[in-house]
C-alpha distance (Angstrom), angle and dihedral (degrees) to the residues before:
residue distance angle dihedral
X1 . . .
X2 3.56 . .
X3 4.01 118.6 .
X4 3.64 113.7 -161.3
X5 4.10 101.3 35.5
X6 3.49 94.3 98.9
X7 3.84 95.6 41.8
X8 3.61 104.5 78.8
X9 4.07 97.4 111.5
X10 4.30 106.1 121.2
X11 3.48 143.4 163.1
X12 4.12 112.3 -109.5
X13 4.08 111.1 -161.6
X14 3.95 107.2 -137.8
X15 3.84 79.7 -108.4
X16 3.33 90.7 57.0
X17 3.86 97.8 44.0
X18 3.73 88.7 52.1
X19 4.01 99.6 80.9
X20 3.75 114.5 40.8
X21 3.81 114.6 138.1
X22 3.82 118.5 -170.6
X23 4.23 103.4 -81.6
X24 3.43 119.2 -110.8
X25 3.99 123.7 -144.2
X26 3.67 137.2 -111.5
X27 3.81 145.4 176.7
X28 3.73 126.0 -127.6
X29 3.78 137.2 -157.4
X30 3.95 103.6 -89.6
X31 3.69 93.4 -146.1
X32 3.69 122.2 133.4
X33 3.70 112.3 -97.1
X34 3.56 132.5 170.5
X35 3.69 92.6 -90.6
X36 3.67 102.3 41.6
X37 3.91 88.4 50.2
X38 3.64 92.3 79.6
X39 3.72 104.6 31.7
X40 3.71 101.4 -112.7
X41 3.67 92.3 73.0
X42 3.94 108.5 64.6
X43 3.45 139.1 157.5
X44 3.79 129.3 -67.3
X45 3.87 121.4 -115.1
X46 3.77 121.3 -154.2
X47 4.36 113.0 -118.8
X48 3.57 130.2 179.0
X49 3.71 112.5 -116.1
X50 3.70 150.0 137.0
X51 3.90 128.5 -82.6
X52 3.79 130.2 -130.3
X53 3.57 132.6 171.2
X54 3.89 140.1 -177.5
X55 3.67 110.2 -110.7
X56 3.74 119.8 -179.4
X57 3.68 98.5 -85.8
X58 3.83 92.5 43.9
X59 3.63 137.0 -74.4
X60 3.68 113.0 -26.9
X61 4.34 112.3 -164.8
X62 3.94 136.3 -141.2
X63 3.72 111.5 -125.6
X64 3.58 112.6 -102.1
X65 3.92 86.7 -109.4
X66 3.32 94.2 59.3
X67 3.74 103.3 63.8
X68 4.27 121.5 176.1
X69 3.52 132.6 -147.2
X70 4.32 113.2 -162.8
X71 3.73 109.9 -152.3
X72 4.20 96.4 -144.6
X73 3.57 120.4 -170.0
X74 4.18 119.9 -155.3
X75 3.57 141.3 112.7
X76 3.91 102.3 -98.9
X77 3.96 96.7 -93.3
X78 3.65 86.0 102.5
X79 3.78 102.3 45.7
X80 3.66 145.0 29.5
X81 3.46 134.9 -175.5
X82 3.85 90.1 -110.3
X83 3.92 85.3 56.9
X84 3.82 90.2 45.8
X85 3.59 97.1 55.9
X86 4.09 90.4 39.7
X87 4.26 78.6 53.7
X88 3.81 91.0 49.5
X89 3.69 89.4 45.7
X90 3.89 97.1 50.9
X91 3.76 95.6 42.3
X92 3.51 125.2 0.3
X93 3.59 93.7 -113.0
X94 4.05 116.7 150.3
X95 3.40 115.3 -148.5
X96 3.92 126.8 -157.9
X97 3.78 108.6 -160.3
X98 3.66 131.9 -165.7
X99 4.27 113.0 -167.3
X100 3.91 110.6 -151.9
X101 3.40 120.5 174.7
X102 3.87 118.9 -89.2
X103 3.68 102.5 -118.6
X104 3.84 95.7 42.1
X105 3.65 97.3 40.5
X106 3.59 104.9 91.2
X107 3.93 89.5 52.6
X108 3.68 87.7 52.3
X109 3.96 84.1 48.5
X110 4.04 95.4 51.7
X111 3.66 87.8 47.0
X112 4.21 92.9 61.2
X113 4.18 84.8 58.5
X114 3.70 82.6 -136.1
X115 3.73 100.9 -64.6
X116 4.30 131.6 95.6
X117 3.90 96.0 60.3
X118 3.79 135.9 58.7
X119 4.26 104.7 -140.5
X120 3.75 124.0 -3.0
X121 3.56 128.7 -171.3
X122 4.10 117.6 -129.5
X123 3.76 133.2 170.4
X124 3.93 89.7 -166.9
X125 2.92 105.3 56.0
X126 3.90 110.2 144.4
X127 4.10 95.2 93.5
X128 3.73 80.6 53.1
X129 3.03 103.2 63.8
X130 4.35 92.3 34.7
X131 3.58 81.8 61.1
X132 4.17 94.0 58.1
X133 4.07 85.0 -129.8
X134 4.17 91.9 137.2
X135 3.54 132.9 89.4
X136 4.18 106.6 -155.4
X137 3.65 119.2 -110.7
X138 3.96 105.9 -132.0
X139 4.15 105.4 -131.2
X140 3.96 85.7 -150.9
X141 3.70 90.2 67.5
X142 3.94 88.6 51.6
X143 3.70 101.9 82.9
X144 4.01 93.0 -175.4
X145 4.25 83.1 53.3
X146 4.00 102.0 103.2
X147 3.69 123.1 157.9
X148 4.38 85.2 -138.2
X149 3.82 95.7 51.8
X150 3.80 98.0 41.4
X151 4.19 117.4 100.6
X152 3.53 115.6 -95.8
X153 3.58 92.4 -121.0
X154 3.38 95.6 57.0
X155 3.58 101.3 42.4
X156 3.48 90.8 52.2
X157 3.94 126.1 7.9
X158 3.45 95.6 -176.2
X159 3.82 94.1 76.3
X160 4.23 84.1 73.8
X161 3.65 110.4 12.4
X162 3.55 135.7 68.7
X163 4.12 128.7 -119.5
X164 3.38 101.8 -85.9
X165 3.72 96.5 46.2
X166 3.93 88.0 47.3
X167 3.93 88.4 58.2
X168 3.61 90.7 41.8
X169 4.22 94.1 54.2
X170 3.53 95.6 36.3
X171 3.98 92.3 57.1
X172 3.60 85.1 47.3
X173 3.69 104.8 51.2
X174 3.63 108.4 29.7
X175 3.99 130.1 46.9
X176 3.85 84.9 -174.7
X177 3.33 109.2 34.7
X178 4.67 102.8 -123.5
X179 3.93 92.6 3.4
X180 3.58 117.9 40.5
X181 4.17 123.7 47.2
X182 3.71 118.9 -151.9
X183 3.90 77.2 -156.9
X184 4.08 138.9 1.4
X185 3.38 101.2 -117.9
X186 3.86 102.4 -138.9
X187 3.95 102.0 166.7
X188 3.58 134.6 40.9
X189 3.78 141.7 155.2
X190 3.94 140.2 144.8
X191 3.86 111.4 -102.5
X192 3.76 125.2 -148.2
X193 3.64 143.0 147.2
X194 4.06 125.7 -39.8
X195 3.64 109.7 -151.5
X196 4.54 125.1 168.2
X197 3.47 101.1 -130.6
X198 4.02 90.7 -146.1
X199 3.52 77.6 83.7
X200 3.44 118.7 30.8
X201 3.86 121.8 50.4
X202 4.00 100.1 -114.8
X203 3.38 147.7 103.3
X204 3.82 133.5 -172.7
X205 3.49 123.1 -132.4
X206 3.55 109.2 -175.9
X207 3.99 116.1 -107.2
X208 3.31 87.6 -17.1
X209 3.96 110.0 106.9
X210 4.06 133.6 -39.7
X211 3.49 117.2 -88.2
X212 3.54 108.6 -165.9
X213 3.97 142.2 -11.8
X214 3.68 134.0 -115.1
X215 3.85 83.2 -108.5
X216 3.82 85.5 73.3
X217 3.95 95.0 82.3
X218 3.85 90.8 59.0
X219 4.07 89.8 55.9
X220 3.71 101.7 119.6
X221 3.79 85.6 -144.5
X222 3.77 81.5 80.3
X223 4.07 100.9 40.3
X224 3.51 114.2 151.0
X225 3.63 95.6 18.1
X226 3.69 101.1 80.8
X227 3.61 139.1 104.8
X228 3.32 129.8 -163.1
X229 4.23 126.2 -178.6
X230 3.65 119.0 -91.9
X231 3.98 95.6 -127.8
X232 3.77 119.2 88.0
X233 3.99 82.7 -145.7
X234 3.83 95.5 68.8
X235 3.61 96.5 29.9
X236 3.59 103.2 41.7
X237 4.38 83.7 40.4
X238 3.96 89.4 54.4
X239 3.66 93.8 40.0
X240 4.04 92.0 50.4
X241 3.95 93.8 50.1
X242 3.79 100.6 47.9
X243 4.27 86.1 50.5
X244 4.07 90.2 37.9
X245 4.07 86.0 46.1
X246 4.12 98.9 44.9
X247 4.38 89.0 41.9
X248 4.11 91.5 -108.5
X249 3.25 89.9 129.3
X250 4.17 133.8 13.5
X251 3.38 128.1 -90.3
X252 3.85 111.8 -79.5
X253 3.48 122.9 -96.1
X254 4.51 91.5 -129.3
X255 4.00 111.9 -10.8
X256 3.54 133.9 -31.4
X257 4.52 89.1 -109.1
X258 4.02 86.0 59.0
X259 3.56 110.9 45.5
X260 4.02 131.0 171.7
X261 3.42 115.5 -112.1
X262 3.97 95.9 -110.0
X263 3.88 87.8 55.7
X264 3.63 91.7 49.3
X265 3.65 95.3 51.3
X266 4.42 81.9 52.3
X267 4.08 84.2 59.1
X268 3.80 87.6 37.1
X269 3.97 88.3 59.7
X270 3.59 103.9 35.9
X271 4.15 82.0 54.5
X272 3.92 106.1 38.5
X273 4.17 92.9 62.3
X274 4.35 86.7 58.0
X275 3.44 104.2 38.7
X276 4.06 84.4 44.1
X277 4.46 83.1 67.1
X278 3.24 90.4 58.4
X279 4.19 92.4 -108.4
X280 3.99 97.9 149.1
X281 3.89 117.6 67.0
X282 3.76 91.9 -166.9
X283 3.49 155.2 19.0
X284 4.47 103.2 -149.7
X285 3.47 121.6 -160.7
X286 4.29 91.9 152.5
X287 3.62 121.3 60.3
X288 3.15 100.8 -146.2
X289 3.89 95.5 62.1
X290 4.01 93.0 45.7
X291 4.26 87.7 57.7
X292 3.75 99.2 50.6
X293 3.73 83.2 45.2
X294 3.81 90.6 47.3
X295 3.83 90.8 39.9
X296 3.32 100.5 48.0
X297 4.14 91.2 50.7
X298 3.92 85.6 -121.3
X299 3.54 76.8 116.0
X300 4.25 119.0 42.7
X301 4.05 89.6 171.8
X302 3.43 154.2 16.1
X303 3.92 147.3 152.4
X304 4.08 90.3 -102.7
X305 3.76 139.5 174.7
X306 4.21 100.3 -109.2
X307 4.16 88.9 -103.5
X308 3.26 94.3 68.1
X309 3.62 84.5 59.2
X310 4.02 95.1 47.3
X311 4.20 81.4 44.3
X312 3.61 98.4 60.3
X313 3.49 90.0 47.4
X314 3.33 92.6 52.6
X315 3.72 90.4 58.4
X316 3.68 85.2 53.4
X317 3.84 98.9 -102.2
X318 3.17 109.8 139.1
X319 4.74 103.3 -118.2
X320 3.77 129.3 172.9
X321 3.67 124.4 -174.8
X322 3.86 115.0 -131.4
X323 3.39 127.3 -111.0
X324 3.65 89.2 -143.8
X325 4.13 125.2 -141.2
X326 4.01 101.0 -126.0
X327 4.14 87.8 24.8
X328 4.03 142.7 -92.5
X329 3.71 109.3 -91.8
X330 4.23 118.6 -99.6
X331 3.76 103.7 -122.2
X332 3.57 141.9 -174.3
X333 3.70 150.6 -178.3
X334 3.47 141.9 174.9
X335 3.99 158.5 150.6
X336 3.73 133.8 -71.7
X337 3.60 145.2 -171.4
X338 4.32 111.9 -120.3
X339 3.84 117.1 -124.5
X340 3.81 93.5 -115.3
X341 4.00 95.3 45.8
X342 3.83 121.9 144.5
X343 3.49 114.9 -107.5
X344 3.66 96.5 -154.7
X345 3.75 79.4 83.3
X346 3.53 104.1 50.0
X347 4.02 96.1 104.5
X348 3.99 82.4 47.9
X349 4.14 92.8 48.2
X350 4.02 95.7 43.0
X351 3.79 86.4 53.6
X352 3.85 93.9 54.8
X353 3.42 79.6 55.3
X354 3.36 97.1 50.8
X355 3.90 87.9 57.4
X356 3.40 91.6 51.2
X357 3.71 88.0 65.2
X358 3.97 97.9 37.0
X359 4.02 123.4 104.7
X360 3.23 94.0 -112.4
X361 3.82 101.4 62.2
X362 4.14 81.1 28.9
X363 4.26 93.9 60.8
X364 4.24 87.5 32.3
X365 4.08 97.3 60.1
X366 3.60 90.6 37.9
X367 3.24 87.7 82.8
X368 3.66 91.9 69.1
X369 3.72 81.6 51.4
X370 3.51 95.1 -106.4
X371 3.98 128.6 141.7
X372 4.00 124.5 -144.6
X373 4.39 117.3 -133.7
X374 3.92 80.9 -103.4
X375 3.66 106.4 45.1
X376 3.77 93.0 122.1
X377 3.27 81.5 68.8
X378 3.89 122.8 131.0
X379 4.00 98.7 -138.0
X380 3.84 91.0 41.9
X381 3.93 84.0 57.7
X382 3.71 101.4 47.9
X383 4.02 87.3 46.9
X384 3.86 96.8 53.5
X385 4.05 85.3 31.9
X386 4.12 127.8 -138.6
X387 3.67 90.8 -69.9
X388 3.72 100.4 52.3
X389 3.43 93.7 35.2
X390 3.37 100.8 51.5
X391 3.96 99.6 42.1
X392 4.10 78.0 52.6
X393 3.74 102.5 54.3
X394 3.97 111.2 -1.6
X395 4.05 94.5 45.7
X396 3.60 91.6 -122.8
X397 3.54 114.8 158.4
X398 4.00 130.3 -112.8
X399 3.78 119.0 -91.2
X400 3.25 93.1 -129.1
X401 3.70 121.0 63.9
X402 3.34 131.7 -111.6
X403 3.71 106.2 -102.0
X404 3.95 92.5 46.2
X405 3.88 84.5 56.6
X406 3.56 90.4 53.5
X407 3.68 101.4 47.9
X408 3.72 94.4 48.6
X409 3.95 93.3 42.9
X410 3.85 96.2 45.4
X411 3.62 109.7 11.3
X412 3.36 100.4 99.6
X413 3.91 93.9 48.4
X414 3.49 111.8 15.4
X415 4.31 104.6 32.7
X416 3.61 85.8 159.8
X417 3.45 83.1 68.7
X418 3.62 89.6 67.7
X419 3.74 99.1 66.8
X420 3.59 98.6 41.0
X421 4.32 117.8 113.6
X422 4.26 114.5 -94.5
X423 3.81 90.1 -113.5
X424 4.15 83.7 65.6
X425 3.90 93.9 34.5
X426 3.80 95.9 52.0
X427 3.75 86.1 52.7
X428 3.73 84.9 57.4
X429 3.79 100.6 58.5
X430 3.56 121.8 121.9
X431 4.06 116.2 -166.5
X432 4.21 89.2 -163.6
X433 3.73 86.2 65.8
X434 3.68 103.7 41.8
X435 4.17 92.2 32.5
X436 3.63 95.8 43.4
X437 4.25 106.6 173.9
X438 3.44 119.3 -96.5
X439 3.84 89.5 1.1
X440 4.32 108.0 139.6
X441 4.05 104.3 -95.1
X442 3.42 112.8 -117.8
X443 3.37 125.8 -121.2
X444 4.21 140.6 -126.8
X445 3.28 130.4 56.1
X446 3.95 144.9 -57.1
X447 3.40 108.1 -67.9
X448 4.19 115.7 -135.2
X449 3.76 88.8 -130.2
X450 3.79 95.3 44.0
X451 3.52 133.8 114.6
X452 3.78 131.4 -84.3
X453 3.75 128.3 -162.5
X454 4.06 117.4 -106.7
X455 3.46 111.7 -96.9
X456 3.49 95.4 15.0
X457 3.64 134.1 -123.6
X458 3.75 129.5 -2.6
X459 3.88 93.1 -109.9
X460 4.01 83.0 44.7
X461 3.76 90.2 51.0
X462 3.96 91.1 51.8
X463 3.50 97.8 49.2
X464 4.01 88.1 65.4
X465 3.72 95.3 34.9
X466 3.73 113.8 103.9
X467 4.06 103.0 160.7
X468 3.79 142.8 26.8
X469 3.66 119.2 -134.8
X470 3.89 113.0 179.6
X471 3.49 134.8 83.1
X472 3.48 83.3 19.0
X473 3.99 127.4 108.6
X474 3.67 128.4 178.1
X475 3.64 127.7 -91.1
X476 3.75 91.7 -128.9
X477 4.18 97.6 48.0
X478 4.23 97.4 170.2
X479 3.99 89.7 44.9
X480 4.18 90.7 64.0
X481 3.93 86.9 33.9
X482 3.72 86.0 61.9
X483 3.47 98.2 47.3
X484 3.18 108.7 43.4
X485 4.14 87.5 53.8
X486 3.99 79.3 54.5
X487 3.57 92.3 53.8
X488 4.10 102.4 38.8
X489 4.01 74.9 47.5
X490 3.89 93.5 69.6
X491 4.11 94.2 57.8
X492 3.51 116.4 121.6
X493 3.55 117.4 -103.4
């Protein structure tokens, strides 16, 4: 079921062509990570290859005798080994890479003090930077970083979130606010609720309308077959915006990813009576667990990332992603540059960041449903193409319709499919297969019984968003620790 292995088409600059030494091999940890879970997002091998980085006259390149390795630290979301080899390919650059398991890893960052790697990729990042363990990355040595191309929510937060939340992203993403990152921010998405409509009575229609709230997983219709996140960051976060949102409990003091400890102990009592009857199934914290649950209906919903979504589908389950009353949360993550890096490696680290920005890795991790800073950006658009493009970020619909989509997709293995109603068969589309990278966009026009994204379009997305969750963390860390081992405590044996 893999997604990406027959994507590997790209276009190499004659730059780019000019320094490509014979790849080396390398062996990775074979731990389930976010990626591997559901196929398309394997492990990373280590190659031998040449470095190349966008300085601020252009792209300045390590002699072919000089070759660099970058030891990267992150927990797969960031990387495959389809995006590896696409790295290799472009630059030459080998890369050494270390998965760690997303809700430990920035612990296991804090503990290096910011030396023994050369980039790592964090979605928690705010004790990172607390702790002085970054070296800024300099936007004028990112050639793809213009102000034009650059997602309005990025570029400027305030548009959709409040104050506090402003303060909160800005510390987090810039150490000089316009000209210095604290990290590139090379994912980001808005994460909501996966639900399998064979079970649940909704169906998503793009920007159209909500469907459902938050609320929805604590239905005891549903009891047993819910999953909730195993962080009392996102759950807590989630929790605290649906009761802010519907007045159950009053506005927060700062943002709804930092609360006091009375308002915590509000979300802590709403929670403790429901999880006390037994109504979640499952805490997740690995990917690959939460979509066999999901695709196995053992599981009928759960506050998700968006690939669990697109994995379920995959294993022909039929998953939308909720376009939640009260919002999703605005998320994202990305890579920095330790305190005590090498600087030999600098050309070799700005071009990784380069990549990160590039339409290749832009139209590959969209099929998580994830955006890159510079997705406005006019080459990203003619690589994925107007139809691909637009479904992605302007909830346009596919040009071809529905049931064509179907029978090419599943035909072959799933005809049932075929005869099934559209609120069952939109459930069922997977962008991986219909947007495969580097394939030749198509060309036409939206067709009326297309496809649309869940949730809609980005400006659709920020109308409903009120909060941003990741790379936050709390001010007061060992207070949520505490309570959410109180909470998990009250499960039934």
């Amino acid at each position: 079921m893999s997604r990406h292995e027959e994507q590997d088409s790209v276009s190499v600059t004659p730059r780019e062509a000019e320094a490509k030494p014979e790849a080396g091999s390398g062996i990775l940890d074979e731990k389930i990570t976010r990626r591997q879970a559901i196929s398309r997002m394997g492990g990373v091998a280590v190659v031998v290859v040449v470095a190349a980085v966008a300085g601020a006259g252009g792209y300045y390149y390590l002699s072919q005798a000089q070759p660099t390795t970058l030891v990267y630290l992150g927990d797969g979301v960031d990387l495959g080994q389809t995006a590896v080899n696409e790295f290799k390919s472009e630059t030459g650059v080998d890369i050494n890479f270390t998965q760690i398991d997303f809700y430990t890893l920035q612990q296991k960052l804090l503990a290096t003090g910011g030396s023994g790697f050369d980039i790592a990729f964090t979605g928690r990042i705010r004790d990172i930077v607390k702790a002085g363990y970054i070296t800024p990355i300099d936007v004028t040595l990112l050639p793809r970083w213009k102000t034009s191309d650059l997602e309005p929510l990025i570029n400027n937060p305030g548009s959709f979130l409040g104050p506090n939340y402003v303060t909160r992203f800005n510390y987090l993403l810039w150490a000089t606010l316009g000209s210095k990152l604290n990290a590139l921010n090379n994912i980001w998405n808005y994460d909501s609720v996966s639900y399998n409509p064979n079970v649940l009575p909704f169906q998503e229609n793009g920007g159209q309308s909500t469907t459902l709230s938050y609320k929805e997983l604590f239905n005891p219709s549903w009891k047993g077959k819910v999953a909730l996140q195993d962080e009392g960051l996102t759950t807590f976060s989630e929790t605290a915006n649906m009761l802010e949102g519907t007045k159950q409990i009053p506005a927060v003091a700062d943002t709804v990813t930092n609360l006091s400890q009375t308002e915590l102990t509000s979300v802590l009592n709403y929670l403790s009576p429901i999880i006390k009857t037994g109504q979640v199934k499952t805490f997740w914290s690995d990917l690959g667990t939460i979509i066999t649950l999901m695709s196995t209906s053992e599981v009928v919903a759960a506050s998700t990332w968006q690939p669990v979504c697109y994995g379920s589908r995959d294993a022909g389950t039929p998953c939308y992603y909720a376009r939640l009353e009260n919002g999703p949360f605005f998320w994202w993550n990305g890579d920095f540059l330790p305190s005590h890096y090498d600087t030999s490696k600098q050309a070799a680290d700005y071009k990784f960041f380069d990549f990160m920005m590039s339409p290749w890795w832009a139209a590959n991790t969209a099929h998580n449903g994830y955006g890159t800073a510079n997705a406005l950006s006019p080459d990203v658009k003619s690589y994925m193409g107007d139809e691909f493009w637009g479904w992605m970020f302007s909830g346009t619909a596919t040009y071809q319709p529905l049931s064509k989509i179907i029978t090419d997709t599943w035909g072959s293995t799933h005809p049932e499919f075929e005869s099934m109603p559209a609120r069952i068969q939109s459930a069922l589309f997977t962008p991986d297969k219909y947007f495969p990278t580097g394939a030749t966009p198509r060309t036409g026009s939206p067709d009326p019984n297309g496809v649309t994204r869940d949730l809609g379009s980005i400006d659709d997305k920020n109308k409903i968003t009120r909060y941003f969750l990741s790379p936050d963390f709390p001010d007061n860390p060992t207070t949520y620790t505490n309570l959410w081992a109180s909470l998990k405590a009250t499960v039934p044996a």
